[in-house]
FISETI-33549 format. One record per residue (C-alpha): residue in one letter; x, y, z negated. Coordinates in pm, whole numbers. Each point is the difference from the previous one (the first is absolute). Layout:
BEGIN
+--------+--------+--------+--------+
| residu |      u |      v |      w |
+--------+--------+--------+--------+
|      A |      X |      Y |      Z |
...
+--------+--------+--------+--------+
//
This chain:
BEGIN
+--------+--------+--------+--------+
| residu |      u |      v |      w |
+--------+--------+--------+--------+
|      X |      0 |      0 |      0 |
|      X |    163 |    304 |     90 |
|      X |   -255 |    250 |    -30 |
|      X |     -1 |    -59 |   -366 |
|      X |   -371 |   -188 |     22 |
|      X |   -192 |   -262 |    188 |
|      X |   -369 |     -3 |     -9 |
|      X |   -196 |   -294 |    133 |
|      X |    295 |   -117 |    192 |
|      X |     66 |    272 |    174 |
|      X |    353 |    216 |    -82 |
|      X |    -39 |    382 |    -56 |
|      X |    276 |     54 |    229 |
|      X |   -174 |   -172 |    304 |
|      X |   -224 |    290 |    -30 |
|      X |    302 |    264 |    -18 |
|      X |    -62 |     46 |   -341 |
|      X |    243 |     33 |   -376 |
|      X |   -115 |    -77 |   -293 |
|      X |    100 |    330 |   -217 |
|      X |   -173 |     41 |   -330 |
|      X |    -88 |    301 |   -175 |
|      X |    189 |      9 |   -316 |
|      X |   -290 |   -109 |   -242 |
|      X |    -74 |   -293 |    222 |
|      X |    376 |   -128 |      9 |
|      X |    -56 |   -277 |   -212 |
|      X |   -293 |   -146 |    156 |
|      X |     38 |   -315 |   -253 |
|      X |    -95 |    171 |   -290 |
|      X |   -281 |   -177 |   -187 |
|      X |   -398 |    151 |     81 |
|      X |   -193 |    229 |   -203 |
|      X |   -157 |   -243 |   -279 |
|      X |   -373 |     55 |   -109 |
|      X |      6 |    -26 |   -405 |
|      X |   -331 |   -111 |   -168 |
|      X |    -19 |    131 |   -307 |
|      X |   -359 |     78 |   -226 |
|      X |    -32 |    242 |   -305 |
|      X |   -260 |     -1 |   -237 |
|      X |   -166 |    273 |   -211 |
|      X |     72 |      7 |   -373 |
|      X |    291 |   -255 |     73 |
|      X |    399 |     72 |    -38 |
|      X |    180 |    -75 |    346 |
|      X |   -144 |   -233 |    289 |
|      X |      5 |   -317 |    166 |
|      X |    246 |    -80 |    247 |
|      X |   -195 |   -263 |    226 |
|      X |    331 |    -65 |    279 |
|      X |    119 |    207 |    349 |
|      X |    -64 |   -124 |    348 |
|      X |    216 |    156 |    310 |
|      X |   -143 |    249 |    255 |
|      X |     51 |    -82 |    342 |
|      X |    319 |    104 |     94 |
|      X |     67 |    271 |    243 |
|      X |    234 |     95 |    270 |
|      X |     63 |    307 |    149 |
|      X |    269 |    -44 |    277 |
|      X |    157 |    256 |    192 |
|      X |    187 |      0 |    279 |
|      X |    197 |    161 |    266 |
|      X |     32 |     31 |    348 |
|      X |    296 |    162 |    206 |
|      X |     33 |    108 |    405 |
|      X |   -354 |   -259 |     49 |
|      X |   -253 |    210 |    199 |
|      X |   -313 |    -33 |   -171 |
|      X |   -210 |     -1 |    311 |
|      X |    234 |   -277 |    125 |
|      X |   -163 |   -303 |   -197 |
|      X |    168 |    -11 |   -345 |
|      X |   -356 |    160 |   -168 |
|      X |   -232 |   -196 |    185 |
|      X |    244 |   -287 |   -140 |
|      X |    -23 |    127 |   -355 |
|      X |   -407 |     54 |     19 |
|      X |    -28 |   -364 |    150 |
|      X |    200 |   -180 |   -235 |
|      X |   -131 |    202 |   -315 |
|      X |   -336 |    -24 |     57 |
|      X |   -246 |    102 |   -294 |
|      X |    -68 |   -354 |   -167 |
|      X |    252 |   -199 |    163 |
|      X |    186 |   -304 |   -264 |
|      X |    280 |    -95 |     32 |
|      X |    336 |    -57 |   -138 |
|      X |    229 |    232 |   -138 |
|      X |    368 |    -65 |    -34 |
|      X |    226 |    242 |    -76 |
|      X |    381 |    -20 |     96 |
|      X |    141 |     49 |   -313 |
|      X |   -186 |   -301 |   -158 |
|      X |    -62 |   -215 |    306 |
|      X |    -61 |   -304 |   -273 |
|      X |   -352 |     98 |   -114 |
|      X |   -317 |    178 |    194 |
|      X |   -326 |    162 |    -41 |
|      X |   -331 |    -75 |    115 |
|      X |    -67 |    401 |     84 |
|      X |   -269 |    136 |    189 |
|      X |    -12 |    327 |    228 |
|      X |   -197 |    287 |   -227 |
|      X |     22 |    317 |    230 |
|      X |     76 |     94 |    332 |
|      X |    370 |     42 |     56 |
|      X |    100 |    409 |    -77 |
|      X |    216 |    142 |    242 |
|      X |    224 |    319 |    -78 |
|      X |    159 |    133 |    327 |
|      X |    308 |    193 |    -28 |
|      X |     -2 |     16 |    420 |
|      X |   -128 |   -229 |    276 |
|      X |    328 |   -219 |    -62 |
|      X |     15 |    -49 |   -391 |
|      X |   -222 |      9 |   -345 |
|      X |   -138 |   -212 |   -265 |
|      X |   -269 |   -283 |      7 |
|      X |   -148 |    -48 |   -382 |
|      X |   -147 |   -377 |    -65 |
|      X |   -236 |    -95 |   -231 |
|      X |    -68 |   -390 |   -117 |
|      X |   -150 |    -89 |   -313 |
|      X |     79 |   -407 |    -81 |
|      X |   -346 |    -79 |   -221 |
|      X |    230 |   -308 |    -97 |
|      X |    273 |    251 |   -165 |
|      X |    291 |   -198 |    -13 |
|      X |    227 |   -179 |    241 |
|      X |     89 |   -354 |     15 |
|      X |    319 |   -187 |     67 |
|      X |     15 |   -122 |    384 |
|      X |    382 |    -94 |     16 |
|      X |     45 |   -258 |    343 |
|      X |    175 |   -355 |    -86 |
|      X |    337 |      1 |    141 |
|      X |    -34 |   -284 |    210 |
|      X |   -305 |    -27 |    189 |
|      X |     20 |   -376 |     10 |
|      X |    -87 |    -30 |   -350 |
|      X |   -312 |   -173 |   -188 |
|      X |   -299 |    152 |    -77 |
|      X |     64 |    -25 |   -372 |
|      X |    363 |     80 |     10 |
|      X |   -124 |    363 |    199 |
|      X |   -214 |     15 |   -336 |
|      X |    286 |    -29 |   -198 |
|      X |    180 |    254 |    164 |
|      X |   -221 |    299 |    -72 |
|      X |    200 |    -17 |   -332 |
|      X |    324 |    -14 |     41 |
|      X |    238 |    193 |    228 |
|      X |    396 |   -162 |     50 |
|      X |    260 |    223 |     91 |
|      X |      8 |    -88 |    377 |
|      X |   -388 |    122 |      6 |
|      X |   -111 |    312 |    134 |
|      X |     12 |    351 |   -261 |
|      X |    146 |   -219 |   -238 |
|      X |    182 |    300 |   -268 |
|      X |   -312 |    196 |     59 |
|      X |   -247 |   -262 |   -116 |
|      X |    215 |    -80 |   -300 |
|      X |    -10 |    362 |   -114 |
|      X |   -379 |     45 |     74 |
|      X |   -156 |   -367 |    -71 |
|      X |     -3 |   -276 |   -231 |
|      X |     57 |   -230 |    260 |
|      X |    221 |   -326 |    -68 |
|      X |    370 |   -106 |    126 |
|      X |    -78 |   -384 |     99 |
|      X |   -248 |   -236 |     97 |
|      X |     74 |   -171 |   -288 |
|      X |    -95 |    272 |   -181 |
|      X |   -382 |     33 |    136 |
|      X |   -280 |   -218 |   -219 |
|      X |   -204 |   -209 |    178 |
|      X |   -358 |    137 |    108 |
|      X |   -171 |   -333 |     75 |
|      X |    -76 |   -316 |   -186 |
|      X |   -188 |   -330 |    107 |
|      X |   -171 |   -245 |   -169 |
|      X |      7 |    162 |   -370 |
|      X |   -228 |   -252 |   -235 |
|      X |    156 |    212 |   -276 |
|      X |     76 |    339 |   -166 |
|      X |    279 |    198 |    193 |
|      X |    172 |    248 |   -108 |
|      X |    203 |    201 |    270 |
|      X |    188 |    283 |     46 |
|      X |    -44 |    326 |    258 |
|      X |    203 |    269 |    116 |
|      X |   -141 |    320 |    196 |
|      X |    315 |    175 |    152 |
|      X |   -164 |    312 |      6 |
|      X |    -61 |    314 |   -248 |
|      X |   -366 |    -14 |    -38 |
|      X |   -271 |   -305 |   -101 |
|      X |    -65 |   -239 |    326 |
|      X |   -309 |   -113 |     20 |
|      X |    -31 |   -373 |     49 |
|      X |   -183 |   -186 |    212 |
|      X |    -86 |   -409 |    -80 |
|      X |    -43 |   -285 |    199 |
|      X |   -134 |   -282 |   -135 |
|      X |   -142 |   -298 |    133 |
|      X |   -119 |   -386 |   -199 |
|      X |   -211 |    -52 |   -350 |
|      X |     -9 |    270 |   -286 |
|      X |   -307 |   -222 |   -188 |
|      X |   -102 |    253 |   -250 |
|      X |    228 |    277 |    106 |
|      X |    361 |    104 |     14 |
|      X |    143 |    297 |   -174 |
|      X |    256 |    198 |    172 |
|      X |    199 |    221 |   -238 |
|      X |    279 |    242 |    -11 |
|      X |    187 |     32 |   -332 |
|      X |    188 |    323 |    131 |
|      X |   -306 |    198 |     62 |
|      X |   -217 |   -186 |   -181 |
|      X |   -228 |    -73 |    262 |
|      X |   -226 |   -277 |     64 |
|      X |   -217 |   -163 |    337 |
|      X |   -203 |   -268 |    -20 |
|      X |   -114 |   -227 |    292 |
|      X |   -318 |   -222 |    -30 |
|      X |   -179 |   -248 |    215 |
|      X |    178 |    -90 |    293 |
|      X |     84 |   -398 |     67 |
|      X |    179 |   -173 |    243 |
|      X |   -320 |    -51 |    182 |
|      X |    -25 |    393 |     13 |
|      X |    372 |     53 |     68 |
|      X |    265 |   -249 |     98 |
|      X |   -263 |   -267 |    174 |
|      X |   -139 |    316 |    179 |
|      X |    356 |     89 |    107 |
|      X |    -83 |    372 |   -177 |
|      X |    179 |    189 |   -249 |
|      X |   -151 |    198 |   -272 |
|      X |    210 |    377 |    -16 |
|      X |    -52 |    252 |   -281 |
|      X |    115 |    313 |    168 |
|      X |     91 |    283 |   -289 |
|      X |     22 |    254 |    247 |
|      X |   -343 |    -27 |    170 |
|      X |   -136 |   -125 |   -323 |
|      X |   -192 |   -264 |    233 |
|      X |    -16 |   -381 |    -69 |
|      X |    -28 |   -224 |    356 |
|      X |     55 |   -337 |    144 |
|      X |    234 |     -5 |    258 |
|      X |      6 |   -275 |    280 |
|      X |     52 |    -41 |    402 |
|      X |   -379 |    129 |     55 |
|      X |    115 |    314 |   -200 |
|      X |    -63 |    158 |   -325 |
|      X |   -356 |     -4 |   -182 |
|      X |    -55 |    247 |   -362 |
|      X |     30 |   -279 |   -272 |
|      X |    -67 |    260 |   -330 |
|      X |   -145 |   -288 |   -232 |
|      X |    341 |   -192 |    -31 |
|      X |    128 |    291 |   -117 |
|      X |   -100 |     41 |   -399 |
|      X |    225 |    286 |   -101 |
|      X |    276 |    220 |     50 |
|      X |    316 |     53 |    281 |
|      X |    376 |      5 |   -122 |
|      X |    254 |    240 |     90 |
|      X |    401 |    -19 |    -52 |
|      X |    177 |    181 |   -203 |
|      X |    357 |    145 |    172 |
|      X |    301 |   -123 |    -23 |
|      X |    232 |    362 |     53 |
|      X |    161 |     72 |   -117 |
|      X |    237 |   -242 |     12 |
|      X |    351 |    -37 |   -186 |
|      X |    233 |   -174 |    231 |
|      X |    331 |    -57 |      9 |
|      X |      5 |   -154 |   -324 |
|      X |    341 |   -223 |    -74 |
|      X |   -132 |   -287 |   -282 |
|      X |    203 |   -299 |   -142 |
|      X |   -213 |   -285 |   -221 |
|      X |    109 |   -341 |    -87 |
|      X |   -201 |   -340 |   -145 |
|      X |     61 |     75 |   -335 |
|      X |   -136 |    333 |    -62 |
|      X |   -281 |   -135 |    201 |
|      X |   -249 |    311 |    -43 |
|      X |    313 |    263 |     25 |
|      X |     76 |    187 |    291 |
|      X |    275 |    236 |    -32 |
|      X |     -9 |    334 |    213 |
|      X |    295 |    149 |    160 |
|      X |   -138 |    316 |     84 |
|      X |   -133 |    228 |   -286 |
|      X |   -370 |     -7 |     -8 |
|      X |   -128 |    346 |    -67 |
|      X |   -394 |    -77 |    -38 |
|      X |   -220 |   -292 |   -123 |
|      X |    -57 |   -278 |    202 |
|      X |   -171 |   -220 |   -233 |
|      X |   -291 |   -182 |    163 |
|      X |    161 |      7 |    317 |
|      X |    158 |   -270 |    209 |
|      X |    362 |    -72 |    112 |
|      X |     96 |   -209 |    294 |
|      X |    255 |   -255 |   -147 |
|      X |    134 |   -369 |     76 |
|      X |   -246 |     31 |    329 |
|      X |   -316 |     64 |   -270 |
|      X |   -214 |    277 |    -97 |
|      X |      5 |     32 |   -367 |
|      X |   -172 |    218 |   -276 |
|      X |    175 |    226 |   -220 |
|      X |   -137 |     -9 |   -356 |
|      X |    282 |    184 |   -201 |
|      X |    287 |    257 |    130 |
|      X |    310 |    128 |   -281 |
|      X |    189 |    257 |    219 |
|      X |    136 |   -242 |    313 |
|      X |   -106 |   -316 |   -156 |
|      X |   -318 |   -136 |    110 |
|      X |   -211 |   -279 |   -157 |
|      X |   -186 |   -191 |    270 |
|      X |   -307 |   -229 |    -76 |
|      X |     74 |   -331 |   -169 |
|      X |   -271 |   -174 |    185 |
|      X |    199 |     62 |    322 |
|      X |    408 |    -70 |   -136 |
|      X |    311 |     41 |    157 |
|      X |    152 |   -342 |    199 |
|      X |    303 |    107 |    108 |
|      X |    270 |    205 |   -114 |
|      X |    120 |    315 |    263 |
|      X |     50 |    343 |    138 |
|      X |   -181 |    145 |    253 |
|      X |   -154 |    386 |    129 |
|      X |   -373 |    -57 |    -19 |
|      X |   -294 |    285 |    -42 |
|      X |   -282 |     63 |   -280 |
|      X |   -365 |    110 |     97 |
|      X |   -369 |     22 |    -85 |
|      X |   -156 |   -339 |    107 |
|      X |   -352 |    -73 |    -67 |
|      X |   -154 |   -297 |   -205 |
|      X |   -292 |   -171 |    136 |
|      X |   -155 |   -329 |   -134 |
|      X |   -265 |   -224 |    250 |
|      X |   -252 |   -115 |   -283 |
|      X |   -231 |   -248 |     52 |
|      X |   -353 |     -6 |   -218 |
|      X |    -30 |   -322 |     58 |
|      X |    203 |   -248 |    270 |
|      X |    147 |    154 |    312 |
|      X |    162 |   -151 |    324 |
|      X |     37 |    348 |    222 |
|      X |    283 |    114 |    245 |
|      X |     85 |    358 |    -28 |
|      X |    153 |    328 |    148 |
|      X |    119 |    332 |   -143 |
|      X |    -66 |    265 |    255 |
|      X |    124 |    348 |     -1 |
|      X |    298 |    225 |    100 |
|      X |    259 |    220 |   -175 |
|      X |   -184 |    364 |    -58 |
|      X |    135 |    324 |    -32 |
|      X |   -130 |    352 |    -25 |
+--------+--------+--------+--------+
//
């Protein structure tokens, strides 16, 4: 992209165009206006602070044009492609890992400084307001679940590698990424997530097989819960259909070759989101050993409090319950094997447990994307 943005495809500087920001709208990433609900009441000290929800976020993109003619094309270009209404995707340059869903809000504003050059002012509004992680596999070759994978993790041979390390919580290896699907669980799971990003994803979940009486869903980390209820093999699996929870639309369907049909009554109660994992302390140089099998000793000094976080060590994720200055206590349900040295990273993961309410036999899928502001 080098006209600094793409929308819907389509490169600015196809159309002649340069991204160039007013000063106030330099740092387009900046989180959207939030909408606090609060209630007072008559003959009552202070209030009630009820939670925030984001506005949708809006852009307002200017740009330049130099030596183009404007009766030559380039603003019957602009007007076509940014047409009042028109979706799209919008990437910007600078982070060409995520995107927004944006949508046209006003006619393109043209300021003419001659026939030649001037200023075109864009305005988008994305009703979704935040972006979402959209980094390409590096080989096109590989599996379906292995491009999954890689929406979380970024090597150093990838594409704006130093720049997503600074900005995201994204991870260093394959290794490093949980998995997002499980089959045939008769049992209560717990699992681990990671969202890359800097604000909650919203998850999506596939789930297909028997729930009996119903299957609890919950997140520890945001203490969230969903609940699916109803849905059989006969309904699902024998059907070839999947049941999906999306927590974006807030809509509940069965999904199959013939298409998608609304399936609200499987769905008894609430969506979860993900907390984020940045920021992110990498870079981290740790030795442990068998003995002191819940001791991991920290090279670096640690200047904040990272208990209830996890650290990637002896190729596991594990919970830190106790810190003293660069000594960290990990869980003793989880101990130390091996004794060794190695640079590793600590993060925000999220702790969800599959419940059943009664017996169970259900494949399932975590669905979602890193999201950022």
């Amino acid at each position: 992209m080098t006209g600094g943005f793409s929308f819907c495809g389509y490169d600015i500087a196809d159309l002649g165009l340069e991204y160039a920001p007013e000063n106030e709208n330099t740092y387009v990433y900046s989180p959207t206006e939030a909408e606090v609900h609060t209630e007072t009441f008559d003959g009552h000290h202070g209030g009630y602070f009820y939670g925030a929800t984001k506005r949708p976020k809006e852009f307002v993109l200017r740009c330049v044009f130099e030596e183009s003619q404007i009766d030559k094309g380039i603003m019957t270009k602009v007007f076509n492609l940014f047409k009042i209404g028109r979706t799209g995707k919008l990437v910007f340059s600078r982070r060409p890992w995520c995107y927004y869903y944006a949508t046209v809000t006003n006619n393109p504003k043209p300021e003419f400084t001659n026939y030649l050059n001037g200023t075109v002012t864009i305005t988008m509004q994305a009703s979704y307001p935040f972006a979402r992680g959209d980094l390409v596999p590096s080989a096109a070759s590989e599996t379906e679940a292995n491009k999954k994978l890689h929406y979380f993790y970024n090597l150093p041979t990838d594409m704006y590698h130093e720049d997503i390390m600074l900005n995201t919580g994204y991870l260093e290896t394959k290794e490093q990424v949980p998995l997002l699907n499980f089959n045939s669980l008769s049992q209560e799971k717990s699992l681990l997530l990671i969202n890359p990003g800097t604000e909650r994803a919203h998850v999506g979940i596939r789930i297909r097989g028997n729930v009996n009486q119903g299957v609890i869903i919950s997140n520890a980390t945001t203490r969230q819960q969903c609940k699916v209820v109803g849905i059989s093999r006969s309904i699902t699996s024998n059907a070839n259909k999947d049941l999906i929870i999306d927590a974006i639309s807030g809509k509940t369907y069965l999904s199959g070759q013939s298409g998608k049909q609304l399936a609200f009554m499987y769905h008894d109660a609430g969506f979860i989101e993900l907390e984020p994992a940045f920021p992110v302390l990498r870079n981290l140089y740790v030795s442990y050993n068998t003995v002191e099998n819940t001791t991991v000793s920290v090279l670096n000094i640690l200047y904040e409090n990272v208990v209830g976080k996890y650290i990637f060590i002896d190729h596991k994720w594990r919970k830190i319950v106790a810190q003293d200055d660069s000594t960290l206590t990990i869980s003793g349900t989880d101990p130390i094997t091996t004794a060794n040295s190695e640079r590793t990273i600590i993060c925000t993961m999220n702790e969800l447990v599959i419940h059943p309410e009664s017996t169970m036999s259900i494949d399932i899928e975590f669905l979602y994307k890193p999201t950022f502001a």
